[in-house]
Each structure stands twice: as C-alpha cells, then as structure tokens.
N, C-alpha and C positions, 0 to 999 in steps of 0.2 A: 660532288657536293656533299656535305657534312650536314645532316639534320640537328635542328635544335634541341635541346635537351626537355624531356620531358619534365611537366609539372609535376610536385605532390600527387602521390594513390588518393584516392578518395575509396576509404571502403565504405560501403552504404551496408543501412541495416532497416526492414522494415518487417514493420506486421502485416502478416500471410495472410492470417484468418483467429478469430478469436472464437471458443466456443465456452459450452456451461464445465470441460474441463480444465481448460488453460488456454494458448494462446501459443499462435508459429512467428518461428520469426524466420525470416529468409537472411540468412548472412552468408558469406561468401561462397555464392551460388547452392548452398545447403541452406534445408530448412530444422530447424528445431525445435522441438516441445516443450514451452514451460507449462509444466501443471500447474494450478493451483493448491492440490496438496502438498506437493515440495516446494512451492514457493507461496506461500499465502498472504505477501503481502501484496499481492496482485487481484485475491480474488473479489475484492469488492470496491475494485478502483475500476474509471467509467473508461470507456472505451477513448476516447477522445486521453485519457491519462497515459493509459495501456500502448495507446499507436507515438506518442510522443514520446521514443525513444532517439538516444543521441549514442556515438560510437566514437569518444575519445580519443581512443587508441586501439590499433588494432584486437587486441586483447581485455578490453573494456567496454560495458555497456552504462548506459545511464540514462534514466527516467528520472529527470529533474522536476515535474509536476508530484512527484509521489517521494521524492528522495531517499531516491533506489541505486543503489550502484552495484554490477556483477559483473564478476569474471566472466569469460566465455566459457571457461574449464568447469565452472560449476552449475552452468546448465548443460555440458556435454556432458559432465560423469558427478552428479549430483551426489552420490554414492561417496566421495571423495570429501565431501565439504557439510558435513552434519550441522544443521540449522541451531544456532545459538540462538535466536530469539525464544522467549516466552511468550511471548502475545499471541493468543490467537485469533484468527476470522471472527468474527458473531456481536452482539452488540455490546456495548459499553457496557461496566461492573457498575451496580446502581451504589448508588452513596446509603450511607446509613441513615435512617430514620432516627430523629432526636425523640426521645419520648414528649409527650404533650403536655403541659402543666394542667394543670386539674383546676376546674374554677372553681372557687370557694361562693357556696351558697350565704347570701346575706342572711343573719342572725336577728330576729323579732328587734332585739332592741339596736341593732345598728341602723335599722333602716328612718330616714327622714320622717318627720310628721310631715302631714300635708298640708299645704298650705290652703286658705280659704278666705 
C-alpha cells in the first residue's frame, strides 16, 4: 500500500515570553532573542502587536500590525545587518513654537466716546 502524499510544511512561529528587554520567539523548535535595543522598533509596541507575528516563508518574519518585516538571519546574527533606520524609541520631536503677535494697546484717541 502506497501512502498519500503529504501536505504543505507549515512552519509556525510564536512568542515565548516578552520581557522589559525584548522578546523570544520559538521557531523551529529554537528559541531566539530579539532585544529591544537592536531592534527598537518593537519596544513600545503592545503585546497583543508583538505576539501577532506571521512567517511567510521559511526564512521570513512579519508583524503586519507594526509593519515589520525581518529576516531570520538578522535576528540570529544581528551583528551581520547594521540598523539603517534613524528613528529612535521615546516620544515624538515637538513642533516649533510660532512666536505670538503682540497686542497693540488702544491709543487715548482711538478709543470710542461713550454713549449716553
């Protein structure tokens, strides 16, 4: 008897544990560390963002709530893939301040007689 042909792999990827440093993920029966300082654009995204990760392709991660997309290679050897972004964690760059116009004090003779 000849057994049927197996389906599509499904590789699964989830989150382990998050803490105030980063965050594990269990993928292919390994787990891995993404920090928040080598990746910061995780660190002030909420948990429920953080565990909604998707796994394309083997070799592909994606957080579509944050849109995040990473190789696996550049959380295994981080060292390998120096961070291009400028942005960092902490809050927004405030806007500049328009200076105020100045009120002009009404002049004895500009002001109304009263009426009576």
């Amino acid at each position: 008897m000849k057994s049927a042909l197996r389906g599509k792999t499904i590789s699964t990827v989830e989150v382990s544990k998050v803490s105030p440093i980063g965050f594990w993920l269990h993928v292919d029966d390994r787990d891995l560390l993404v920090p928040f300082k080598q990746f910061p654009w995780f660190a002030d995204a909420t948990i429920r963002q953080i565990t909604a990760v998707e796994r394309p392709s083997p070799h592909h991660l994606r957080w579509p709530d944050l849109d995040i997309d990473l190789a696996l290679a550049s959380i295994e050897h981080p060292e390998r893939f120096p961070l291009m972004s400028r942005v960092l964690p902490g809050p927004p760059p405030q806007r500049a301040q328009l200076p105020r116009r100045r009120s002009r004090k009404a002049s004895p003779s500009s002001r109304r007689p009263a009426r009576g």
